[in-house]
N, C-alpha and C positions, 0 to 999 in steps of 0.2 A: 585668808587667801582668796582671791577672787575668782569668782567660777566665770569660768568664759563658755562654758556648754549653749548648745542652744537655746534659745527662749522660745516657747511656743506662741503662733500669731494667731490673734485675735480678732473675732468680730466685731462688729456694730451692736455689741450688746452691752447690757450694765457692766461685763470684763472690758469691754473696749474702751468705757467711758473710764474706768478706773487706770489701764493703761495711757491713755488720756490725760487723765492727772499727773501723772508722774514724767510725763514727757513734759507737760509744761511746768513741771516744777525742776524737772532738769536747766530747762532755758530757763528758767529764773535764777538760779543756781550760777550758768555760767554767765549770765550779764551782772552777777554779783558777787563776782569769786573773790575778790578782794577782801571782801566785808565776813566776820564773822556772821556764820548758820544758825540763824533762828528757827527750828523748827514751828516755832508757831506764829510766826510771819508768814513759813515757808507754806504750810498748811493752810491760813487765811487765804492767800496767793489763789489756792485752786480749789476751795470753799468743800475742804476737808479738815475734819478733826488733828490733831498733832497723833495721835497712838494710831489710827489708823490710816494716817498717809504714810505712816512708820511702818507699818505691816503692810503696805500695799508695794511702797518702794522696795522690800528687800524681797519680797517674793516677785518682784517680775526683774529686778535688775543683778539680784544674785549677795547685794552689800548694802549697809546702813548708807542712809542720807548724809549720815558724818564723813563716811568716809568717802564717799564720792567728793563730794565738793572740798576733799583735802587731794583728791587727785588731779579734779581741777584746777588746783593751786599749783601743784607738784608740774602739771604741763608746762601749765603759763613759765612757770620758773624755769624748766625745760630749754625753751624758744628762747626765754631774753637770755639766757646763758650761752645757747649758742650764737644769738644773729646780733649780740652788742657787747660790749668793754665792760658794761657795769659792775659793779665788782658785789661780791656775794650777800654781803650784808647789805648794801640797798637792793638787790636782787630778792631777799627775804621779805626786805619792806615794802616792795610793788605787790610781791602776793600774798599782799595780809598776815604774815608773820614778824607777831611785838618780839620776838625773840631767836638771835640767830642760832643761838644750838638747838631749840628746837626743830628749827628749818633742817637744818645741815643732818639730825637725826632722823628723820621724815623722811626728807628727799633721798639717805643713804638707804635706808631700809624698803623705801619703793622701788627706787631708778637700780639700785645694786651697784653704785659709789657715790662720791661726795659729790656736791656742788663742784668743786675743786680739780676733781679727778674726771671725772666729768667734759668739763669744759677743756682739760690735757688733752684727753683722749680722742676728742674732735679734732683737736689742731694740729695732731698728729697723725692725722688720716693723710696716706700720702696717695690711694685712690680714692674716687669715687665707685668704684663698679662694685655690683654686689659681690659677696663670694659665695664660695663650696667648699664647705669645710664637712669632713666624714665625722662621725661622734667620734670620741676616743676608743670605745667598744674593747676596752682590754680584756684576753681571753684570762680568766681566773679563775680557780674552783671554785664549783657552787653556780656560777656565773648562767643564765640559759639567752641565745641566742631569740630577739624579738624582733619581727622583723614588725614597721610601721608604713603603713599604706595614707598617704597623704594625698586627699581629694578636694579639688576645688570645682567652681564652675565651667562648666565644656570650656570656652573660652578661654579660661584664665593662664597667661602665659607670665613669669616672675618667678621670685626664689622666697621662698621658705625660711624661718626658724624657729626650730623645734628644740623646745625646752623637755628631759623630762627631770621631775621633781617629784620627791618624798610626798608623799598623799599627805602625811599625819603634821612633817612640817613645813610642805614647800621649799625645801633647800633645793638645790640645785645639782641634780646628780651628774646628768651629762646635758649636751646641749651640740646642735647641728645644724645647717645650713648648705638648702640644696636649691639651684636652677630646673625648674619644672614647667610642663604644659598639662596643665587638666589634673595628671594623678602623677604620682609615685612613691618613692620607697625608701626606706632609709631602714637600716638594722641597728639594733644597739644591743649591746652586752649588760645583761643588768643582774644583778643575786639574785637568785630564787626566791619566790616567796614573797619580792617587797615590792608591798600595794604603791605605784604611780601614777601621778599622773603628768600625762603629757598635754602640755600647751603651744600651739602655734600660731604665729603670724604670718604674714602673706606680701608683700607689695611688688609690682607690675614691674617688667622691665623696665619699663621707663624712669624708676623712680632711681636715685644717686642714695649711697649707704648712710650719706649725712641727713638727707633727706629722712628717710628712713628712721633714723635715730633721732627725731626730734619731731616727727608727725604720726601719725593715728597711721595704722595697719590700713590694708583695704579690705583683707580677709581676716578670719582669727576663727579659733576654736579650742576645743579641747574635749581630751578622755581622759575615763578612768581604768587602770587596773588595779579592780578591787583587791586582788586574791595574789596578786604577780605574777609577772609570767611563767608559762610553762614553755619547756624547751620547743624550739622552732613555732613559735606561737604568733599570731599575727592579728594586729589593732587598725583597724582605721581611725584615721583620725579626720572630721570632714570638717572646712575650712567654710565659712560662709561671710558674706557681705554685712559688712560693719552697720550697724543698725540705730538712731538717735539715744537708746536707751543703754546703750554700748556704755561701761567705764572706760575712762580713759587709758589708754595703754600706756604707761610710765616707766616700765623696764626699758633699762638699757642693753635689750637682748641683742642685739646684733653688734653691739661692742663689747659685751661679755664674750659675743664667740669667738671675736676678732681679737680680742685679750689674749684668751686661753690658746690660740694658735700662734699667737709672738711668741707667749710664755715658753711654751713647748718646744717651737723651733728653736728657740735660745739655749731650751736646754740639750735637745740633741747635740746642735753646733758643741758644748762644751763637752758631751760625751765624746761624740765623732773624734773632738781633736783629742781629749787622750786617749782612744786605739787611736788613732792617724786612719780612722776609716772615713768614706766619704759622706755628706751630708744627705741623707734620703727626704723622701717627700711624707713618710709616714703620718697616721693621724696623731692629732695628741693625746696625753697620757695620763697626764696631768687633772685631779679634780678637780673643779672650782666650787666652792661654797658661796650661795649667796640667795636673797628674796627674790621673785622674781612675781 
């Protein structure tokens, strides 16, 4: 699972130079996403050893060298999927994938659907505008009330989405979406006990939800609750500016939210109609499993 926490910054010292490396072994990565990862090409490149631009790359970026430049694939594929016709098996072949169940298992287990499903669920977007969706937060025994404090820069005026997910597997436990300036809040209902963590993204008012679901955050972060919460307990979670050593963002979190709030409304609609009671706006209720 990739840790999106923040990275500490660096001087003009032997650390900096080392940070250094690996940002230009990044850009060499993305002018070469196509091509399978040589690590000892990749390491020639910024006149490092292979074992330790290995060791340098996952302690300041949070993930192997492998898997970065399978998430630069996983984008690339992203984009053509949204802004062309191409259909999915040459879609695999532009980003360097000899085999399309490969791709289609890759891209399902990053994005959190298929190629396929994917590409539905954009053409079905009948807004553009971001939304505000509550968590599901169902009250259940056991359950303690957390409230999350979500901070970005003075400035920053956009909407939010916040995943939180099982620590031990990164499943998806609940997940939210909220309109903010600078800070706020969100509660979720979650069992006692169980270690989360929460990850968010960020993008400005200005940006359109399709937008969104197919381009890099501007903010992102994440916490952890080690121990899980205790009742009425409260996390911040601080959002900060996307950085060149940033993995790429690949989840289809803001269509996962936008899923789980159809799914839900659909399902009330069929309770409502058998009591014949009327349609309310309640959160939903519904879990969704998935990587994120």
């Amino acid at each position: 699972m990739i840790d999106l926490s923040d990275l500490p910054r660096f001087a003009a010292t032997p650390e900096g130079e080392m940070r250094s490396a690996v940002e230009a072994a990044i850009a060499q990565m993305r002018r070469n996403a196509t091509r399978t990862m040589n690590l000892d090409a990749l390491a020639r490149h910024v006149n490092l050893n292979p074992f330790h631009l290995s060791h340098i790359f996952s302690r300041y970026v949070g993930i192997s060298a492998k898997r970065y430049h399978q998430l630069i694939r996983i984008s690339s594929a992203k984009r053509t999927l949204a802004r062309t016709e191409m259909n999915v098996t040459d879609v695999s072949l532009e980003c360097g994938y000899d085999s399309l169940g490969s791709f289609a298992t890759t891209f399902k287990r990053t994005v959190g659907l298929t190629p396929t499903e994917f590409r539905k669920a954009l053409s079905t977007l009948t807004s553009l505008e971001m939304p505000e969706i509550s968590p599901s937060s169902a009250s259940v025994g056991g359950a303690a009330g957390l409230c999350l404090e979500i901070a970005a820069p003075a400035d920053f005026h956009g909407c939010a989405f916040v995943a939180a997910c099982r620590a031990e597997s990164g499943h998806l436990m609940d997940c939210a979406a909220i309109s903010f300036f600078h800070r706020s809040s969100i509660t979720f209902s979650i069992p006692r006990w169980q270690p989360l963590i929460f990850f968010g993204v960020a993008y400005s008012s200005r940006v359109s939800i399709r937008d969104a679901i197919v381009g890099e955050p501007e903010l992102r972060g994440c916490c952890e609750v080690v121990s899980g919460p205790a009742p009425h307990s409260k996390v911040t979670l601080n959002l900060r500016e996307a950085r060149i050593i940033d993995a790429p963002f690949v989840s289809a979190l803001p269509l996962l939210v936008r899923h789980r709030v159809i799914m839900a409304a659909s399902l009330r609609q069929d309770r409502c109609r058998d009591s014949e009671l009327p349609v309310t706006a309640s959160a939903p209720t519904t879990p969704v499993t998935s990587h994120i």
